[in-house]
PDB file of N, CA, C and O in Angstrom:
ATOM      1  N   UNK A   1      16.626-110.612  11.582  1.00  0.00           N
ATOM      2  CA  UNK A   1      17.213-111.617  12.444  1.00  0.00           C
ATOM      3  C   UNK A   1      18.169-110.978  13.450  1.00  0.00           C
ATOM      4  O   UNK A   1      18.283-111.436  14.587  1.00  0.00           O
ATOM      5  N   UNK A   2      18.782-110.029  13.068  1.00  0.00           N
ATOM      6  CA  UNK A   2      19.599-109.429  13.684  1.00  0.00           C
ATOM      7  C   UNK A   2      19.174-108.651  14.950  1.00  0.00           C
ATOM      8  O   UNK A   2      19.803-108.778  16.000  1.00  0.00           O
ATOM      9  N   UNK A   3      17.797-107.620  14.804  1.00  0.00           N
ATOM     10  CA  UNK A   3      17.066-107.156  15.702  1.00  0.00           C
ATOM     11  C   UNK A   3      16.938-108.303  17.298  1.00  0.00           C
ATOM     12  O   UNK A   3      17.242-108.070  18.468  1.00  0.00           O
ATOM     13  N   UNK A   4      16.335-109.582  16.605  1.00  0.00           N
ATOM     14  CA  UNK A   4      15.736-110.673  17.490  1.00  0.00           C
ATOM     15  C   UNK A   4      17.009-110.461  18.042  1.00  0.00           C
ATOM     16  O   UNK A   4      17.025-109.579  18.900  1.00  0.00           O
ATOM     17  N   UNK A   5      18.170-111.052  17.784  1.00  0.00           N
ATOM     18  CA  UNK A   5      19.007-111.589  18.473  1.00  0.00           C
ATOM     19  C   UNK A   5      19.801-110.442  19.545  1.00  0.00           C
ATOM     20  O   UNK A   5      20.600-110.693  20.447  1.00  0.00           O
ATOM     21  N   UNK A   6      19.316-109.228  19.131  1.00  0.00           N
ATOM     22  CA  UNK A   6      19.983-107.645  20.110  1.00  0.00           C
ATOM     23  C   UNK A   6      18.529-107.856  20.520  1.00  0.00           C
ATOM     24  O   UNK A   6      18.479-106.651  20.764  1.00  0.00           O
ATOM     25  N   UNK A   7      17.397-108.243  20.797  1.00  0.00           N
ATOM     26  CA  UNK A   7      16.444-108.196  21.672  1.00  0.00           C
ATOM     27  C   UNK A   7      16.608-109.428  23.050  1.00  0.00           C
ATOM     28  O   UNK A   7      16.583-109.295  24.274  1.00  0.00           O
ATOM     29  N   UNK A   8      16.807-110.807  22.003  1.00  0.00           N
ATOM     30  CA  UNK A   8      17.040-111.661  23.157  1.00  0.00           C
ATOM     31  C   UNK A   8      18.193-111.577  24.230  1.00  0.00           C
ATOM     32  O   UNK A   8      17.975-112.142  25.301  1.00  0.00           O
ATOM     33  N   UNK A   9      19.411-110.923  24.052  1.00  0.00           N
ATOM     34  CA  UNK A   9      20.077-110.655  24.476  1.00  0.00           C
ATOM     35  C   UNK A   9      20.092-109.363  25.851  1.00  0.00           C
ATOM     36  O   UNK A   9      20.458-109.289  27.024  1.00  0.00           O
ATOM     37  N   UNK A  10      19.411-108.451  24.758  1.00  0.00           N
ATOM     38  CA  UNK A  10      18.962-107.382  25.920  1.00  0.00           C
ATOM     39  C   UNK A  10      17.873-108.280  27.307  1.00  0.00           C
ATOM     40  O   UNK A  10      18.204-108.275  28.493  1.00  0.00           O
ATOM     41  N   UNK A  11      16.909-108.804  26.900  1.00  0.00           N
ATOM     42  CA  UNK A  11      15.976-109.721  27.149  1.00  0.00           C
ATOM     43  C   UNK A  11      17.562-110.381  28.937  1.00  0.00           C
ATOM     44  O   UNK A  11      17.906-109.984  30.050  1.00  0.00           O
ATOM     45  N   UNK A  12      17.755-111.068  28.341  1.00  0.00           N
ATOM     46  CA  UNK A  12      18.538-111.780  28.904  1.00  0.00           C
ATOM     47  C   UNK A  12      19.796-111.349  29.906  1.00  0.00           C
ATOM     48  O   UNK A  12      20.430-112.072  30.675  1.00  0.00           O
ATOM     49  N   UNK A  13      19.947-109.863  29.625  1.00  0.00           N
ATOM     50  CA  UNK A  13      20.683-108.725  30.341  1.00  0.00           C
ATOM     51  C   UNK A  13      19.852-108.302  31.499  1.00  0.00           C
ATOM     52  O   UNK A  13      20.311-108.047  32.613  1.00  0.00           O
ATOM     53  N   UNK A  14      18.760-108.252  31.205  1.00  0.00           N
ATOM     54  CA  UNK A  14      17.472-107.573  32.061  1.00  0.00           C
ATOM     55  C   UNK A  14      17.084-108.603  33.345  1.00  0.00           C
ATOM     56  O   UNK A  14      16.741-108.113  34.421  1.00  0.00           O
ATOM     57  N   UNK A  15      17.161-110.022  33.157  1.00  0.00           N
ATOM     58  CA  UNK A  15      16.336-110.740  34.168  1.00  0.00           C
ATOM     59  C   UNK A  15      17.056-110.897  35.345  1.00  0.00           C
ATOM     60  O   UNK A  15      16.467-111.355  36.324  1.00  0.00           O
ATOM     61  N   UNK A  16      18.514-110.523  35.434  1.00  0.00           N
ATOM     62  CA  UNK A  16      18.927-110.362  37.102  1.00  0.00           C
ATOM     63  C   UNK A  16      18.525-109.158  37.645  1.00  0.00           C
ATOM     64  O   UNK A  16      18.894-108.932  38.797  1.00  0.00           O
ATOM     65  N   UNK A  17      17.787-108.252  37.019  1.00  0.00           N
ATOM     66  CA  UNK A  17      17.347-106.937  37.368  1.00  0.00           C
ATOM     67  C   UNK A  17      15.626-107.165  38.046  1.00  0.00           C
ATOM     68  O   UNK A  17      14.956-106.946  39.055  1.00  0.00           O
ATOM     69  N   UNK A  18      15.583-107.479  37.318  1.00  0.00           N
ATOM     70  CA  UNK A  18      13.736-107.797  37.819  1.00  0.00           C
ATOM     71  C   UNK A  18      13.549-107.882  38.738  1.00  0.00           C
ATOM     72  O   UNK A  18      12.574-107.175  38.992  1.00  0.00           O
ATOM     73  N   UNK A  19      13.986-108.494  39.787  1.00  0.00           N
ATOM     74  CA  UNK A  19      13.675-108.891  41.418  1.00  0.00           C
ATOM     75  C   UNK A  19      14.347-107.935  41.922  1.00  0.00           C
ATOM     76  O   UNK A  19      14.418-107.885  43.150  1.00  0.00           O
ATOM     77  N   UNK A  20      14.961-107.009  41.185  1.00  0.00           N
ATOM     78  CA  UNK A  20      15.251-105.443  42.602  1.00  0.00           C
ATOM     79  C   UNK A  20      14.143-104.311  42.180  1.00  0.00           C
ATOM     80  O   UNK A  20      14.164-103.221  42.752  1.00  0.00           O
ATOM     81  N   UNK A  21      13.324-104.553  41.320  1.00  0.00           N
ATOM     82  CA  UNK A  21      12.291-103.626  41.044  1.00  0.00           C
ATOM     83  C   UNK A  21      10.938-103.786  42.142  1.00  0.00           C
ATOM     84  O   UNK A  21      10.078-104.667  42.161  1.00  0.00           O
ATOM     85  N   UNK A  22      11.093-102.676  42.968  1.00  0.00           N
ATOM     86  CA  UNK A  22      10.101-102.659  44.159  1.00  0.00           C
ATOM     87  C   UNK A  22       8.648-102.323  43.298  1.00  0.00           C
ATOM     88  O   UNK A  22       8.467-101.528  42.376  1.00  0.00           O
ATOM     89  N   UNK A  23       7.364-103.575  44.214  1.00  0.00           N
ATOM     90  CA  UNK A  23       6.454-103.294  43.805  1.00  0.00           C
ATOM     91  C   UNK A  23       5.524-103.386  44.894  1.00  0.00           C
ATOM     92  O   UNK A  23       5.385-104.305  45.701  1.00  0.00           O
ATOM     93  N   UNK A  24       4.898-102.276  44.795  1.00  0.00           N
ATOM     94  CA  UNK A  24       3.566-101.704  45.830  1.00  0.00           C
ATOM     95  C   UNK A  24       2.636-101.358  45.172  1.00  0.00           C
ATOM     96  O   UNK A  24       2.742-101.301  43.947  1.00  0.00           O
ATOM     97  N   UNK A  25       1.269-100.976  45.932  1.00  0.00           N
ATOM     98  CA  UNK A  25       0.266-100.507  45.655  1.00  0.00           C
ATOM     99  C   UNK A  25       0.278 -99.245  46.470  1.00  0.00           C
ATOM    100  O   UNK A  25       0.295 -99.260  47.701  1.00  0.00           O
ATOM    101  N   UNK A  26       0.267 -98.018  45.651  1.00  0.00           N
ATOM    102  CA  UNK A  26      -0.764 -96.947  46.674  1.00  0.00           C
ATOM    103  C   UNK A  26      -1.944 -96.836  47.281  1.00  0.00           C
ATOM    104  O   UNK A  26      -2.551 -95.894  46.772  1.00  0.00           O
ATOM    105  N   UNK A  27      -2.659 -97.435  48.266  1.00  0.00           N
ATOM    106  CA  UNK A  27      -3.853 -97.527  48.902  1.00  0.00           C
ATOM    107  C   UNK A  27      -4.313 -96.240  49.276  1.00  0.00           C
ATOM    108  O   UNK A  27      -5.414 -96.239  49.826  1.00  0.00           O
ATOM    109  N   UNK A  28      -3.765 -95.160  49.124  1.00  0.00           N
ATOM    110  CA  UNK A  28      -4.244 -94.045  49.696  1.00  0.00           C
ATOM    111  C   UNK A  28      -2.893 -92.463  49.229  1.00  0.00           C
ATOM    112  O   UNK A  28      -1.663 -92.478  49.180  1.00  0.00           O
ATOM    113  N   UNK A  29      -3.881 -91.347  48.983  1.00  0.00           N
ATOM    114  CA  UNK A  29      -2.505 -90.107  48.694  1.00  0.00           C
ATOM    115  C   UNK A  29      -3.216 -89.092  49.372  1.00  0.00           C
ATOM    116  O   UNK A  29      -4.302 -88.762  48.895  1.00  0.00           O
ATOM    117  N   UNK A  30      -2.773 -88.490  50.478  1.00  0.00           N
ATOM    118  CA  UNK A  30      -3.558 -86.915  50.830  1.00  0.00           C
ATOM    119  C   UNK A  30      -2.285 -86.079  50.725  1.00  0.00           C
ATOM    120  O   UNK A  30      -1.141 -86.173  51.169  1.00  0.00           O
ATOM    121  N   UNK A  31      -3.184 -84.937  49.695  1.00  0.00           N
ATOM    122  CA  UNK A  31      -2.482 -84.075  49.417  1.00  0.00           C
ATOM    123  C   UNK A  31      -3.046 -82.684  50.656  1.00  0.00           C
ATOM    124  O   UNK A  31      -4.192 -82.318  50.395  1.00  0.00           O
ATOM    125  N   UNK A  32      -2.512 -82.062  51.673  1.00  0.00           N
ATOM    126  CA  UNK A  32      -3.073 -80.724  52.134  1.00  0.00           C
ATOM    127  C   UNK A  32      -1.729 -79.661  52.160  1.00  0.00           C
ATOM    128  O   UNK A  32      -0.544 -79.689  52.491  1.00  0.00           O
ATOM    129  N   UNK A  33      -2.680 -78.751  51.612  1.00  0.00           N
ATOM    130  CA  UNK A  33      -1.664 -77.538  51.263  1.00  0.00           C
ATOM    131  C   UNK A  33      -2.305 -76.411  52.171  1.00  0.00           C
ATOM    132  O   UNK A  33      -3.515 -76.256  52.335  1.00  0.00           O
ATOM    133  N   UNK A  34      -1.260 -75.620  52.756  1.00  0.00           N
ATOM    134  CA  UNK A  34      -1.545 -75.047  53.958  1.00  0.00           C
ATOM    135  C   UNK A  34      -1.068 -73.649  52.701  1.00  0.00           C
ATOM    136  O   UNK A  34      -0.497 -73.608  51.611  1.00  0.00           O
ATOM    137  N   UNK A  35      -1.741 -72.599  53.704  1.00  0.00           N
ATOM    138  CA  UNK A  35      -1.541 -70.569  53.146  1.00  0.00           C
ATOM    139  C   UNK A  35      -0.759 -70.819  52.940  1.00  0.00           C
ATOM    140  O   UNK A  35      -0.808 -71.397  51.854  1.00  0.00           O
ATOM    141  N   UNK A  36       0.697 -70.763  53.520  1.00  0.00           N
ATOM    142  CA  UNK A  36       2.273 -70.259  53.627  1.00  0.00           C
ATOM    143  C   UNK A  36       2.945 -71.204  52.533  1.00  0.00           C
ATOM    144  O   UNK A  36       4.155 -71.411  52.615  1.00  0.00           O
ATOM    145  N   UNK A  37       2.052 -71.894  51.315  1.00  0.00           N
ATOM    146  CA  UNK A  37       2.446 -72.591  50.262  1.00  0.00           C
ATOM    147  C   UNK A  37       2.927 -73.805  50.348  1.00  0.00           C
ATOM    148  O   UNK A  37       3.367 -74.292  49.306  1.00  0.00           O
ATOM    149  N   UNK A  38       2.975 -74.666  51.681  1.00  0.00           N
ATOM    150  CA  UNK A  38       3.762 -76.145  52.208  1.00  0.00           C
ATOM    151  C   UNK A  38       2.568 -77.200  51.357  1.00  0.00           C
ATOM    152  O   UNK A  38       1.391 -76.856  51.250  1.00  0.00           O
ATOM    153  N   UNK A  39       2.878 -77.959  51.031  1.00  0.00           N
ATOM    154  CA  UNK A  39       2.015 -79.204  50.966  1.00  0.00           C
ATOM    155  C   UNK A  39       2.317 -80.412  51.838  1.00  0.00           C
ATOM    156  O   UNK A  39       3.450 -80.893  51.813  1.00  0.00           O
ATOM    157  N   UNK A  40       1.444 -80.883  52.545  1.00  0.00           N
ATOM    158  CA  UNK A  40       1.931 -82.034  53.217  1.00  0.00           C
ATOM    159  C   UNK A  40       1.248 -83.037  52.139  1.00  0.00           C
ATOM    160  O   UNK A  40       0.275 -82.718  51.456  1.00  0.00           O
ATOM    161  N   UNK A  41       2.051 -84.595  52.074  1.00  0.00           N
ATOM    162  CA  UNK A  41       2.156 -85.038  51.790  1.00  0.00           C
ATOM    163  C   UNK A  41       2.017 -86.543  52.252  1.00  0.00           C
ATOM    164  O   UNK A  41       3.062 -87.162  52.451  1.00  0.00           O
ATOM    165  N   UNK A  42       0.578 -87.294  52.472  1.00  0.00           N
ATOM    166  CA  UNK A  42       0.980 -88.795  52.904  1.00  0.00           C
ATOM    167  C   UNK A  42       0.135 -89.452  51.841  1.00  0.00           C
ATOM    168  O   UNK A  42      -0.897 -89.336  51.180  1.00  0.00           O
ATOM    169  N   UNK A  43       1.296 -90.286  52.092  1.00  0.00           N
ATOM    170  CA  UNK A  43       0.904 -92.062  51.441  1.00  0.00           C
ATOM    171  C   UNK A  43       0.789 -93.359  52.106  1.00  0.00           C
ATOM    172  O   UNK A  43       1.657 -93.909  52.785  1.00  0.00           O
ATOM    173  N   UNK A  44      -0.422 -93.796  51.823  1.00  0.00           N
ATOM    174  CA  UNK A  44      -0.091 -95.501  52.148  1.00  0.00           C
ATOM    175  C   UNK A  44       0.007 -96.241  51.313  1.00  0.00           C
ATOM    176  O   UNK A  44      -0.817 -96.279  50.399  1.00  0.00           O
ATOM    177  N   UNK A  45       0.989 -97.002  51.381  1.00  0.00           N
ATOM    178  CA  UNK A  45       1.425 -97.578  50.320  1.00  0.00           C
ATOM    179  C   UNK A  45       1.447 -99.533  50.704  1.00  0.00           C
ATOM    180  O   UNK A  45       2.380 -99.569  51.505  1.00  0.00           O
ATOM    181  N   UNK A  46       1.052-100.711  50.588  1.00  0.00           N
ATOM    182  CA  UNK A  46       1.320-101.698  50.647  1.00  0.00           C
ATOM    183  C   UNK A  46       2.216-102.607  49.769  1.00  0.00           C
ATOM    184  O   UNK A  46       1.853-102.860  48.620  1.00  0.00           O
ATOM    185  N   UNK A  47       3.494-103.163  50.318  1.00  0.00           N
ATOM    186  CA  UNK A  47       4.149-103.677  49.261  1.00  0.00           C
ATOM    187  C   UNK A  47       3.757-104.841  49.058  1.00  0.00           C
ATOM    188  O   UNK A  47       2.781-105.269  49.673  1.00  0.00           O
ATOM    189  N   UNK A  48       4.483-105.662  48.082  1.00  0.00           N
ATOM    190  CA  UNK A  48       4.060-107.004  47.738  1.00  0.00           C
ATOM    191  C   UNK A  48       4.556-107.884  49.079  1.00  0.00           C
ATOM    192  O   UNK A  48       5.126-107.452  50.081  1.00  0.00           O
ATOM    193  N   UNK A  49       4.173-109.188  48.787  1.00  0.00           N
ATOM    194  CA  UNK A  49       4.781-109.672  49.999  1.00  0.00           C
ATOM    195  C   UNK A  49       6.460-110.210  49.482  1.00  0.00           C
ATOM    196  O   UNK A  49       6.536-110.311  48.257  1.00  0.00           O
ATOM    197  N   UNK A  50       7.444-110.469  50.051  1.00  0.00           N
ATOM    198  CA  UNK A  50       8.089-110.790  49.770  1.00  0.00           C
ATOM    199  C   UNK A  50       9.509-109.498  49.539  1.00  0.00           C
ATOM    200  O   UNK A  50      10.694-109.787  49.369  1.00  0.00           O
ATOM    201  N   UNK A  51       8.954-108.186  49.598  1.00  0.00           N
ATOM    202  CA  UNK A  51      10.086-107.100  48.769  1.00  0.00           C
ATOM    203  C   UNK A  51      10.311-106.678  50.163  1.00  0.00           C
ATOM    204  O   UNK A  51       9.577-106.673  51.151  1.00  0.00           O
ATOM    205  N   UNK A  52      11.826-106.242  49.913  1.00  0.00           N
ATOM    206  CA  UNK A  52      13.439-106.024  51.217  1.00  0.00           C
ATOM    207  C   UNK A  52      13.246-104.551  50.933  1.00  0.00           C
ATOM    208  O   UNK A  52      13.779-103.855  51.797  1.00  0.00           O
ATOM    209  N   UNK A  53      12.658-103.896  50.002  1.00  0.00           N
ATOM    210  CA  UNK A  53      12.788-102.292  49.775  1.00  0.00           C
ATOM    211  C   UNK A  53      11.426-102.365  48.977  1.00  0.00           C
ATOM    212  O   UNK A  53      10.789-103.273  48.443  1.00  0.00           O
ATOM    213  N   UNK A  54      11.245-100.823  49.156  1.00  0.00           N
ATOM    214  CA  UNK A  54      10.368 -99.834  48.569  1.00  0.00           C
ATOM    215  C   UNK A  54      11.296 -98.646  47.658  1.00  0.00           C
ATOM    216  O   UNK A  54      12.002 -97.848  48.274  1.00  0.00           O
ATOM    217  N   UNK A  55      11.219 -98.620  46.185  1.00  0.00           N
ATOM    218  CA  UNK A  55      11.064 -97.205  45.728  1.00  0.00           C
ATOM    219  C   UNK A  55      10.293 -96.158  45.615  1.00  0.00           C
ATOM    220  O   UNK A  55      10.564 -95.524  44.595  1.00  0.00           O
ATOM    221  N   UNK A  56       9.701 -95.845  46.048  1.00  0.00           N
ATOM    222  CA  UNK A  56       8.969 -95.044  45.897  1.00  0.00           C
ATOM    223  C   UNK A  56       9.521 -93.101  45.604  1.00  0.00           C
ATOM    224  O   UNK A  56      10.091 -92.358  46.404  1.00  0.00           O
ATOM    225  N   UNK A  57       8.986 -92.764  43.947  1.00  0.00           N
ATOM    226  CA  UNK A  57       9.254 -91.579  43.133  1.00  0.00           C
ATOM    227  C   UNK A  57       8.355 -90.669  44.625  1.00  0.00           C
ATOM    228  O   UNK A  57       7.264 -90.972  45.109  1.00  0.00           O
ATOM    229  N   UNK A  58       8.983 -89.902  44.905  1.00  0.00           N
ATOM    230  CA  UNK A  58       8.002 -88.682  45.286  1.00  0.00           C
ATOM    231  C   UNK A  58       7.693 -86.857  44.776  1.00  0.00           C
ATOM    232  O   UNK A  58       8.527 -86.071  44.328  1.00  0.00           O
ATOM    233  N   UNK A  59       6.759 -86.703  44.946  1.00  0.00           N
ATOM    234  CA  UNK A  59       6.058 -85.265  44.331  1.00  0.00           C
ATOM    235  C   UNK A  59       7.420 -84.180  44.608  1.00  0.00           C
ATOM    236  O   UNK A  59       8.243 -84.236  45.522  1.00  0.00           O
ATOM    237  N   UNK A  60       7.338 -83.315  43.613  1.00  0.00           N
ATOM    238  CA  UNK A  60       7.981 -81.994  44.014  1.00  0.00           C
ATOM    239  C   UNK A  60       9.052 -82.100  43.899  1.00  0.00           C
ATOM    240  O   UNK A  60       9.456 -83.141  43.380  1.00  0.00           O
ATOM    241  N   UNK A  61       9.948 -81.155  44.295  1.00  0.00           N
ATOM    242  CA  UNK A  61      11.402 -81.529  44.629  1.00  0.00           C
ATOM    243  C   UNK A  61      12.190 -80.999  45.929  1.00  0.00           C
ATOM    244  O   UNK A  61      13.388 -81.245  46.071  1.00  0.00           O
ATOM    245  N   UNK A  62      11.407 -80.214  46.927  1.00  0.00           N
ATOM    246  CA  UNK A  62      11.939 -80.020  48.262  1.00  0.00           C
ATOM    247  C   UNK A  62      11.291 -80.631  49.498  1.00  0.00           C
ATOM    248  O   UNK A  62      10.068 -80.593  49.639  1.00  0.00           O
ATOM    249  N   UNK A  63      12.016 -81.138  50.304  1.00  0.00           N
ATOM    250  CA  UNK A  63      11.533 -82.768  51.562  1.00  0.00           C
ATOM    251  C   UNK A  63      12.135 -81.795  52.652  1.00  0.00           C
ATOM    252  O   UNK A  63      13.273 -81.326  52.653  1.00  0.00           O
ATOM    253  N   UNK A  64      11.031 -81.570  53.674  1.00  0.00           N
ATOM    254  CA  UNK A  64      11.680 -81.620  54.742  1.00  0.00           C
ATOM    255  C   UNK A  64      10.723 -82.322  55.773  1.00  0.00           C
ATOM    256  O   UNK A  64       9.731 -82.521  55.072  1.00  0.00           O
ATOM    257  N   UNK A  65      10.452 -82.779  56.933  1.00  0.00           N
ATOM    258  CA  UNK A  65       9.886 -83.782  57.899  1.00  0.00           C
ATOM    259  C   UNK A  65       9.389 -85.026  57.623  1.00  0.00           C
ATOM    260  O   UNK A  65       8.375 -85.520  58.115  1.00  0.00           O
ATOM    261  N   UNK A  66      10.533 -85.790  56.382  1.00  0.00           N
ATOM    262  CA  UNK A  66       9.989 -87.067  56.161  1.00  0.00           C
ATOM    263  C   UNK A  66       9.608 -87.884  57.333  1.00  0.00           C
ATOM    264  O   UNK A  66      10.131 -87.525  58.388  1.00  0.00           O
ATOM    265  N   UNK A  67       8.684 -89.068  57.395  1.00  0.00           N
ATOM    266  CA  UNK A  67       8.530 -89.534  58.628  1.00  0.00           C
ATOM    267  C   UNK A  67       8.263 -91.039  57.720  1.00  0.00           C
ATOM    268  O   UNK A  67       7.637 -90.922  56.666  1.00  0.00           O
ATOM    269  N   UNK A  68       8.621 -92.088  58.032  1.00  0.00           N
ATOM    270  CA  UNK A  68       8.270 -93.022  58.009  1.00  0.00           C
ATOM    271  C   UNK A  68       7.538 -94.277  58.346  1.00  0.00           C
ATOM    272  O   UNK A  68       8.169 -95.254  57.943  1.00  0.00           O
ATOM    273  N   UNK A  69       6.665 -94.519  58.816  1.00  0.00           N
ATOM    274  CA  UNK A  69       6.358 -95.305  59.831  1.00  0.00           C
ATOM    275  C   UNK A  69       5.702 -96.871  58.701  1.00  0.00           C
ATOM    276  O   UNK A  69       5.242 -96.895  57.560  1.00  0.00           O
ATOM    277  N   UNK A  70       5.903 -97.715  59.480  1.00  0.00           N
ATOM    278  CA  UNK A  70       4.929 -98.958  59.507  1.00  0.00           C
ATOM    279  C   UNK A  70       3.729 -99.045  59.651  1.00  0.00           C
ATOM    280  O   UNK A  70       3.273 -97.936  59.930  1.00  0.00           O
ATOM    281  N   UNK A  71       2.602-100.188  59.578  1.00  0.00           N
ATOM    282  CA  UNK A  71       1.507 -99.529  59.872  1.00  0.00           C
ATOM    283  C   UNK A  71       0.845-100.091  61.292  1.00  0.00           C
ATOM    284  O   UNK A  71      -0.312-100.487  61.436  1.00  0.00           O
ATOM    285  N   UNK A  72       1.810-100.025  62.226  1.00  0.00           N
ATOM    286  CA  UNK A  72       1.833-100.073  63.747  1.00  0.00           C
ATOM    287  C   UNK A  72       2.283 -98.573  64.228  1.00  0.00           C
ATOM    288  O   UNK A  72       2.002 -98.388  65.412  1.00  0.00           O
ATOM    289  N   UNK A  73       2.646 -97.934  63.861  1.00  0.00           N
ATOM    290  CA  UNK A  73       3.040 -96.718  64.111  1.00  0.00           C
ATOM    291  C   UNK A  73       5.085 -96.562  64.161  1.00  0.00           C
ATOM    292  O   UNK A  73       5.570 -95.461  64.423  1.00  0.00           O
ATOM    293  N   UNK A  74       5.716 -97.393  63.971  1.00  0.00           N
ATOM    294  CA  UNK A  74       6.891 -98.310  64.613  1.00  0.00           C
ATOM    295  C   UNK A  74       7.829 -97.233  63.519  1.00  0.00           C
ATOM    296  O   UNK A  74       7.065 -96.907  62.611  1.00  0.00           O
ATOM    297  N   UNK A  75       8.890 -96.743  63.371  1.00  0.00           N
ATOM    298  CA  UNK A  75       9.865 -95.980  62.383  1.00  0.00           C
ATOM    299  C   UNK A  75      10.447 -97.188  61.491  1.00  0.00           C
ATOM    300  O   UNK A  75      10.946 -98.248  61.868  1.00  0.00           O
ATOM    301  N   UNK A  76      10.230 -96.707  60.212  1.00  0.00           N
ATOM    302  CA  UNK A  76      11.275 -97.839  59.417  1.00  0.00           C
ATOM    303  C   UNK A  76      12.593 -96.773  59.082  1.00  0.00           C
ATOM    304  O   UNK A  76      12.486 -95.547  59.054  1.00  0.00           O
ATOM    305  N   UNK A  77      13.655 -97.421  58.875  1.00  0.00           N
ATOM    306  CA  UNK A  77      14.252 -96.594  57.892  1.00  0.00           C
ATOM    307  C   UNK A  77      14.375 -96.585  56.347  1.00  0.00           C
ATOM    308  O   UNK A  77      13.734 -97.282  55.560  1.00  0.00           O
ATOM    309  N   UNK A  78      15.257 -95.722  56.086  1.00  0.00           N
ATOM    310  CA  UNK A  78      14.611 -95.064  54.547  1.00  0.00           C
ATOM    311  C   UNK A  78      15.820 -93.745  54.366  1.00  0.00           C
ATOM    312  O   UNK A  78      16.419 -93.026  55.166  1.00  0.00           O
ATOM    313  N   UNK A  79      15.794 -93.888  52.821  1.00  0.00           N
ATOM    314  CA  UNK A  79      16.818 -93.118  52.108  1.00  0.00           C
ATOM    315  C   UNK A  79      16.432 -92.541  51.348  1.00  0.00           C
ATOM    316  O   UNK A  79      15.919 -93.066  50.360  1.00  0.00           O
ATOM    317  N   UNK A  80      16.532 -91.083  51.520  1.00  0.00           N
ATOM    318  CA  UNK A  80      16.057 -89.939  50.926  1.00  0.00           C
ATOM    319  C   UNK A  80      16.999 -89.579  49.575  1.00  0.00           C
ATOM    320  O   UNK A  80      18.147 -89.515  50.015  1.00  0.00           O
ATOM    321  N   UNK A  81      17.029 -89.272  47.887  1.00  0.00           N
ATOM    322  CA  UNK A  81      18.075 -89.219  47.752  1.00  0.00           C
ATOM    323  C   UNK A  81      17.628 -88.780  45.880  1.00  0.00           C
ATOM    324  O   UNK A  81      17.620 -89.778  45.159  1.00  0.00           O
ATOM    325  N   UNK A  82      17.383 -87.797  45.357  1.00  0.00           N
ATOM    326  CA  UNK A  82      17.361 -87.735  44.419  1.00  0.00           C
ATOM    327  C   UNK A  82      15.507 -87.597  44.002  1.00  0.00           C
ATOM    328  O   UNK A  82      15.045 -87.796  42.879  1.00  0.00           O
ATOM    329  N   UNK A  83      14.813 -87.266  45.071  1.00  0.00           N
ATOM    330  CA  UNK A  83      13.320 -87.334  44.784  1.00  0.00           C
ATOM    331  C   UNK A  83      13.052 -88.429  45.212  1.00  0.00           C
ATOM    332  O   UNK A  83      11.945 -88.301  45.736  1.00  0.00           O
ATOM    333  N   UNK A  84      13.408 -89.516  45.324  1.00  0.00           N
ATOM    334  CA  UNK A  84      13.304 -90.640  45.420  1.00  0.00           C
ATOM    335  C   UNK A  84      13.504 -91.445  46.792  1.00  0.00           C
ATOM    336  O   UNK A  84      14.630 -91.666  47.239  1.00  0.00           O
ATOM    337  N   UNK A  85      12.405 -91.839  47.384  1.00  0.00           N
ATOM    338  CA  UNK A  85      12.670 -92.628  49.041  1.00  0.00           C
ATOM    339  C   UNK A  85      12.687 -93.987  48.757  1.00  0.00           C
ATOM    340  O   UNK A  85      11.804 -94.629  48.188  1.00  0.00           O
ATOM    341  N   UNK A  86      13.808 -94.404  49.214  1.00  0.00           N
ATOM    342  CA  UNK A  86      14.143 -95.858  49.248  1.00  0.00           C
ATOM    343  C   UNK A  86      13.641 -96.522  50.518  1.00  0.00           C
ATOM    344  O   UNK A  86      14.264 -95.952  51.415  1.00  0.00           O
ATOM    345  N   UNK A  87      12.988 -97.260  50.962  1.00  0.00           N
ATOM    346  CA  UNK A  87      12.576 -97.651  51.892  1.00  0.00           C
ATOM    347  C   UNK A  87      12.856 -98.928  52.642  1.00  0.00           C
ATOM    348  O   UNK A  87      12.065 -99.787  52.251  1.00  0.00           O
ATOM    349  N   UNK A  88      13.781 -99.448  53.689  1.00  0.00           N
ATOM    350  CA  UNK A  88      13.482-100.507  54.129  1.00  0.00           C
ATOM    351  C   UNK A  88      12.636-101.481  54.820  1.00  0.00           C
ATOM    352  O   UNK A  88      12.467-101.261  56.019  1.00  0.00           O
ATOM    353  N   UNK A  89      12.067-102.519  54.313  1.00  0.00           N
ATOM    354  CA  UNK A  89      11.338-103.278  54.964  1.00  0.00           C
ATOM    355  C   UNK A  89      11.608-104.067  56.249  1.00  0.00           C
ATOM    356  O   UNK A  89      12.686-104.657  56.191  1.00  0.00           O
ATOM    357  N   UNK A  90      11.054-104.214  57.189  1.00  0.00           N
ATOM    358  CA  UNK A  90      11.921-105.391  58.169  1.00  0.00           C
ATOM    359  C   UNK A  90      11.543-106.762  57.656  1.00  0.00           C
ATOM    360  O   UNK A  90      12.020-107.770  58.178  1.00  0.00           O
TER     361      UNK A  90
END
């Protein structure tokens, strides 16, 4: 009984969290790795409708020429920060 009630509780800790958990689909990953050891790196990614951000985990652990775009070609911004690109939606 005791378990249930440290579950419902946790349970119940958790549901103002849920709606900041970004959810997308990856529609697409090209990986090309050039001689001099670089990998470039793109994704398309579609979010749900409705989400203000993207998390998105990324490969590896060194970033340099992130680029962001929409899929008009248009710059979003986005926060680089721990492996991890945070992305804003408009």
């Amino acid at each position: 009984m005791k378990g249930l009630k440290l579950f419902v509780i946790l349970l119940l800790a958790l549901i103002p969290v849920a709606h900041l958990v970004s959810a997308y689909t990856v529609s697409s990953l090209i990986l090309t790795v050039y001689g001099d050891g670089y990998v470039e790196v793109s994704y398309e990614i579609l979010p749900d409708d409705y989400s203000s951000q993207i998390v998105l985990p990324l490969l590896g652990s060194y970033y340099e020429n992130v680029i962001v775009e929409d899929e008009n070609g248009e710059p979003l911004n986005y926060r680089l920060e721990n492996g991890t690109l945070l992305i804003y939606n408009r």
